[in-house]
SELUMKE-872892 format. One line per field, with one value per residue (C-alpha): residue in one letter; chain; x, y, z. Coordinates in pm, 1 decimal. Layout:
N
code <- c(A | ...)
unit <- c(A | ...)
u <- c(X | ...)
v <- c(Y | ...)
w <- c(Z | ...)
REM end
This chain:
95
code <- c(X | X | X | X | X | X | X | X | X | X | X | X | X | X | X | X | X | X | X | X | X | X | X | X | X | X | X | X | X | X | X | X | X | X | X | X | X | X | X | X | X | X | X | X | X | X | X | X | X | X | X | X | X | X | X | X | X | X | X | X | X | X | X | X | X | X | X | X | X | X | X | X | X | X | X | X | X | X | X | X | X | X | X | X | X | X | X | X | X | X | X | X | X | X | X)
unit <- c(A | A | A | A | A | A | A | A | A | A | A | A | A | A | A | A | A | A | A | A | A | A | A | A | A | A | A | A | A | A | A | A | A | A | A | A | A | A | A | A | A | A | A | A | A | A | A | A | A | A | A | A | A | A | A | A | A | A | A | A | A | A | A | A | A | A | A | A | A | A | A | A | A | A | A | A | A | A | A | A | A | A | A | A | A | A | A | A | A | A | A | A | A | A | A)
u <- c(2577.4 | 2680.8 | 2508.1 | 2591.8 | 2515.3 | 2206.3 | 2089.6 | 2168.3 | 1901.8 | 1684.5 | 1681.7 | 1671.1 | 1316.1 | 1220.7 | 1277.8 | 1061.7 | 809.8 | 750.8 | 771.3 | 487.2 | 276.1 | 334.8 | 247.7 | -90.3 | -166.8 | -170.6 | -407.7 | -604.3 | -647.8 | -677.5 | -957.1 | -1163.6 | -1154.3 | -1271.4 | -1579.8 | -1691.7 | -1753.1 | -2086.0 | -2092.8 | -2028.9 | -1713.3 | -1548.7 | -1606.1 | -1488.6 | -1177.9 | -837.3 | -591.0 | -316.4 | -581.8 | -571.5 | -213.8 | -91.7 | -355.9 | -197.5 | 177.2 | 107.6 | -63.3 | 222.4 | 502.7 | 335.8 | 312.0 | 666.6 | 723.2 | 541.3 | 737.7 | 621.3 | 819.3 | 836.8 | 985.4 | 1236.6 | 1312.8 | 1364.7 | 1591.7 | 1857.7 | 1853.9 | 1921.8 | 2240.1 | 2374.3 | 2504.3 | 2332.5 | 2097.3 | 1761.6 | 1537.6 | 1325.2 | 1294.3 | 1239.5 | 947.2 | 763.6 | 806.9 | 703.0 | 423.3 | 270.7 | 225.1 | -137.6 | -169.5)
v <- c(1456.2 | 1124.3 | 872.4 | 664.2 | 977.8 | 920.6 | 579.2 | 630.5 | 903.2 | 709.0 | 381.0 | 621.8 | 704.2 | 368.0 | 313.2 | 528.8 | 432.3 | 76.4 | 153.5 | 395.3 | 117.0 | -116.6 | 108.1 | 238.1 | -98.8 | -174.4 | 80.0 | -17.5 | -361.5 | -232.7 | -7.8 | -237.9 | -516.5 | -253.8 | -155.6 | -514.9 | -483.6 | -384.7 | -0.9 | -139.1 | -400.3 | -101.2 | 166.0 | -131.8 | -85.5 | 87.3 | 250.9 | -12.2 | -237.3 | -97.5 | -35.6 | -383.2 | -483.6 | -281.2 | -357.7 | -708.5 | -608.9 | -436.6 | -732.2 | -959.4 | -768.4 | -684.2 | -1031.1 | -1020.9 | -741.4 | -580.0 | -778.5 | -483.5 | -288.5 | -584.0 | -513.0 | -214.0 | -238.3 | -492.6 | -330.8 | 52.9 | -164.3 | -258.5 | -100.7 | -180.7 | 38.3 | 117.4 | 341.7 | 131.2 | -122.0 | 265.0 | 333.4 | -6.0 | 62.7 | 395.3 | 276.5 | 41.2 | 276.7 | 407.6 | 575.4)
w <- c(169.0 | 46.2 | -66.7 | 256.8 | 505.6 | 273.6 | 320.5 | 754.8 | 704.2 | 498.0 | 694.3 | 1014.7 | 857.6 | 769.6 | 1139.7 | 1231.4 | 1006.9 | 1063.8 | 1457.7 | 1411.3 | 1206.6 | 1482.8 | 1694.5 | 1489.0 | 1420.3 | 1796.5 | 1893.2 | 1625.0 | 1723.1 | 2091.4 | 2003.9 | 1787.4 | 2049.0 | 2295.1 | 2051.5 | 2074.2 | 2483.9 | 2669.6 | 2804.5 | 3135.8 | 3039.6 | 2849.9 | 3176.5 | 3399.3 | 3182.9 | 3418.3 | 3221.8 | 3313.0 | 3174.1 | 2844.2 | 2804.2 | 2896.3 | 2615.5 | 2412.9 | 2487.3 | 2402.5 | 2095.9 | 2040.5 | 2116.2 | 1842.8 | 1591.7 | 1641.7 | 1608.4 | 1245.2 | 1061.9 | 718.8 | 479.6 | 279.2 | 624.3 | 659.1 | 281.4 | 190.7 | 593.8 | 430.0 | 129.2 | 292.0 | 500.4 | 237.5 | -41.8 | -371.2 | -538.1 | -315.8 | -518.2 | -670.9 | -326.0 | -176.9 | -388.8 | -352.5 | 15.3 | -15.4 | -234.0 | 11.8 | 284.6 | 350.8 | 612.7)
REM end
């Protein structure tokens, strides 16, 4: 492999990565603004309820990327050297 079939794999990953924070971030949000209903808000609750909640949860934080996501992204596209942006990327993540 070279080191540009490489970086496609790595900024595949990346990808993949700050989609699923978006995503885990979302239900987060979702899920803590549902802990702060009554019993009987959170069972009035449908399930198309909750997901369009969390869809739009989802659309603004899309709109806010990690800067380290958008980072380590231009750096992986081009072609300069990306192992130390990789590792302060890598770094930040806590899952």
């Amino acid at each position: 492999m070279n080191d540009l079939e490489l970086r496609k794999v790595i900024l595949q990953l990346v990808k993949a990565c700050n989609r699923s924070r978006t995503n885990l971030m979302g239900a987060n949000a979702a899920i803590q603004a549902m802990s702060t209903m009554t019993p009987a808000e959170r069972k009035a609750l449908t399930s198309e309820q909750i997901k369009s909640e969390l869809k739009n949860i989802q659309q603004q934080l899309a709109q806010q990327p990690d800067p380290n996501g958008v980072e380590i992204e231009k750096v992986l596209s081009g072609d300069g050297d990306y192992l130390e942006p990789l590792r302060k990327f890598v770094s930040g993540l806590h899952w």
